[in-house]
C-alpha positions as CSV (number, residue, x, y, z in Angstrom):
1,X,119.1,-55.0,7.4
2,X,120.6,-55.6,11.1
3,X,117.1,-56.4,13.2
4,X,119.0,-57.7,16.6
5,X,116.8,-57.8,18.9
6,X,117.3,-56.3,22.3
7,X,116.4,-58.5,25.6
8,X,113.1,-58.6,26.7
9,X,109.6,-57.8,25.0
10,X,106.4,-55.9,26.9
11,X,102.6,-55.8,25.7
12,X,99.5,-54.3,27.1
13,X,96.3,-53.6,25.4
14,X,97.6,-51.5,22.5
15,X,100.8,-53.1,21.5
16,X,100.9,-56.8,20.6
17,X,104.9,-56.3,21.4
18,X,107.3,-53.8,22.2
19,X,110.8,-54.1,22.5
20,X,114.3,-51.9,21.2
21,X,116.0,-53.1,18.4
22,X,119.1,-52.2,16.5
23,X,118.3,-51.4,12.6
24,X,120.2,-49.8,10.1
25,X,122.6,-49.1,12.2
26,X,120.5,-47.3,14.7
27,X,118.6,-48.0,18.0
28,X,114.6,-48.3,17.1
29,X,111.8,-48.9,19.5
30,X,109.5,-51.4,17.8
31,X,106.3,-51.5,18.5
32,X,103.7,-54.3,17.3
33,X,100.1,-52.2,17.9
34,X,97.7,-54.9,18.2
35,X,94.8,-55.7,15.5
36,X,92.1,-53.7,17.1
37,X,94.3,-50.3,17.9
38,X,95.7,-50.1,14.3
39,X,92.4,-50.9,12.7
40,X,89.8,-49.1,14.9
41,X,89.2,-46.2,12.4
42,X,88.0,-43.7,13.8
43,X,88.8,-44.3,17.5
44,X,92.6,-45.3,16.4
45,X,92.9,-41.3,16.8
46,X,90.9,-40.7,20.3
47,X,93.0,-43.9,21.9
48,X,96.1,-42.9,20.4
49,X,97.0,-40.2,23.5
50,X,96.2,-43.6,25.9
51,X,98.2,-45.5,23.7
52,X,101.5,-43.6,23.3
53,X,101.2,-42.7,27.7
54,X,102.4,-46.5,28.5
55,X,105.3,-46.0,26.6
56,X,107.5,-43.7,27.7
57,X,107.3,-45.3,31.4
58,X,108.2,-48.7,29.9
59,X,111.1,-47.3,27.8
60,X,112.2,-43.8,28.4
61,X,114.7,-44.5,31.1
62,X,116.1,-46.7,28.6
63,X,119.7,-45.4,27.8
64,X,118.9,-45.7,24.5
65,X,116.1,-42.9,25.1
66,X,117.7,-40.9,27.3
67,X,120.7,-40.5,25.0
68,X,119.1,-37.7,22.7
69,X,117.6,-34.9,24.2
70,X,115.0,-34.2,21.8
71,X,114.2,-38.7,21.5
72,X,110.4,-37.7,24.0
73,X,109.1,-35.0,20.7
74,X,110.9,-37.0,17.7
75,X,109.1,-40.1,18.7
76,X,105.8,-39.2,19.7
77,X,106.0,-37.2,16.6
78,X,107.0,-40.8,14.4
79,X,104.4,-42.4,16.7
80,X,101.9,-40.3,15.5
81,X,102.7,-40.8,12.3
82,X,102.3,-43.8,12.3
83,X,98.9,-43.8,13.5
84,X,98.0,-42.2,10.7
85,X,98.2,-45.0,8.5
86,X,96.8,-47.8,10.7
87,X,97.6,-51.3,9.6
88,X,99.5,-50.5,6.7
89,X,103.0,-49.6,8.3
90,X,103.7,-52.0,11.1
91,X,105.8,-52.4,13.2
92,X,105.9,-48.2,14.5
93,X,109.7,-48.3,14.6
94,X,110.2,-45.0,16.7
95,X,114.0,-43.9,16.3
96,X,115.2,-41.8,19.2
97,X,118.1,-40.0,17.0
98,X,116.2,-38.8,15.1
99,X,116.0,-35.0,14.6
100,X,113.0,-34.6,11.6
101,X,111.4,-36.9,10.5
102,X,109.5,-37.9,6.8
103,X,105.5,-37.9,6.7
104,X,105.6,-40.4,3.9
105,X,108.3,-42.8,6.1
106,X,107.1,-41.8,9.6
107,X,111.0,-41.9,10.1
């Protein structure tokens, strides 16, 4: 599995880390949510709106972003999915190409 990183990193109160990297063959935006935000069942669901509005200033003008027009919806949509399961699948690796996406993979 290719896991090159991509220059630079970002965190805030939500994500431990956050950064694009190239996996599979694809660009992925990886996000590390920290301890509290993917354990605090049931507020994980009430901050996950505050969570997901610092990312797309940090990373949508990102030409890896802005090459697919529908990269906004698929990856709040993996995002969310994420969410859903907390702890257990970390990193959120949110994949701009995508075009549907798997509620068992979030991808």
């Amino acid at each position: 599995m290719d896991t090159t990183a991509a220059r630079g990193s970002w965190s805030n109160q939500w994500f431990a880390k956050g950064g694009w990297i190239a996996r599979n063959g694809m660009w992925s935006l990886s996000l590390q949510p920290t301890w509290w935000a993917a354990t605090a069942t049931p507020t994980r669901y009430y901050y996950a709106e505050s969570a997901w509005a610092t990312v797309p200033p940090q990373f949508s003008s990102s030409r890896h972003w802005t090459a697919y027009p529908t990269a906004s919806k698929m990856m709040k949509e993996q995002f969310d999915c994420h969410v859903r399961y907390g702890n257990l699948k970390t990193p959120y690796n949110l994949e701009p190409s995508r075009t549907s996406i798997s509620q068992i993979t979030c991808n």
